[in-house]
C-alpha positions in Angstrom: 131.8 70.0 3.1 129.9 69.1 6.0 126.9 71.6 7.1 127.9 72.8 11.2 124.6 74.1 12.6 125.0 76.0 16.2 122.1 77.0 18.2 123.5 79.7 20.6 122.3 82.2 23.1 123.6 85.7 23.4 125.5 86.5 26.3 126.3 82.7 27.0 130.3 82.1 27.5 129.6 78.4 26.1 128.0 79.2 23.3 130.7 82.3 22.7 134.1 79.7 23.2 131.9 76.8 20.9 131.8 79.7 18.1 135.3 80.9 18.6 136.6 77.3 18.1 134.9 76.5 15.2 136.2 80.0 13.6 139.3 78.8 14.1 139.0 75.1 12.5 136.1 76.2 9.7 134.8 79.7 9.4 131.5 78.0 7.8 128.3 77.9 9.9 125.1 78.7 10.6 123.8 80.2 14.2 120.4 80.0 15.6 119.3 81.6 18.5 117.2 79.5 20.5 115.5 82.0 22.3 113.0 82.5 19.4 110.1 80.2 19.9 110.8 78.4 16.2 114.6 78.1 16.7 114.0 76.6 19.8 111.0 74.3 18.3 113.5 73.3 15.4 116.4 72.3 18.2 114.3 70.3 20.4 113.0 68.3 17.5 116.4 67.9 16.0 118.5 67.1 18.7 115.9 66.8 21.9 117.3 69.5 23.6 116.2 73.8 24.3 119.0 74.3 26.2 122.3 76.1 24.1 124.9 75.3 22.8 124.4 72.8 20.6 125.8 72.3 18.0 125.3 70.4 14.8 128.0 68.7 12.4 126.9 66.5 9.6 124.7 63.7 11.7 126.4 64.4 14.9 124.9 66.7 17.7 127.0 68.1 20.7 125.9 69.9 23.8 127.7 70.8 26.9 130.6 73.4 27.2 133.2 73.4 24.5 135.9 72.2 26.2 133.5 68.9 27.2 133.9 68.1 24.0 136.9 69.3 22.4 137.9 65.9 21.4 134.8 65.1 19.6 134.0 68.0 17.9 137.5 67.7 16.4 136.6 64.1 15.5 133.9 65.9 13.6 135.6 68.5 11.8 138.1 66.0 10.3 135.3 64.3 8.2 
């Protein structure tokens, strides 16, 4: 199974639709909350980015609003 990685803020309607969609394709993954300092560290060195969500499946990284990229993060799951 691939590992899905999310780095989320609370309170952000992005981040909150990104974690309902995944629920509803694979229950399975891990959020981090980029407002602490090392989550937010660990995200800009992974992906180059402190800004949320983004998310993390397998080698792919995905930023933006949900629906943005609907198509890809479905491209995703299916592997």
């Amino acid at each position: 199974m691939v590992r899905i990685l999310l780095y989320t803020s609370p309170g952000c309607p992005d981040c909150a639709a990104l974690k309902r969609r995944l629920q509803q394709r694979r229950p399975a993954f891990e959020a981090r909350n980029p407002a602490r300092p090392s989550s937010a560290d660990e995200a800009n060195r992974r992906c180059g980015l402190r800004v949320a969500p983004v998310g993390v499946i397998g080698e792919r990284r995905f930023f933006g609003t949900c629906s943005e990229r609907r198509s890809a993060l479905a491209a995703a799951l299916a592997t």
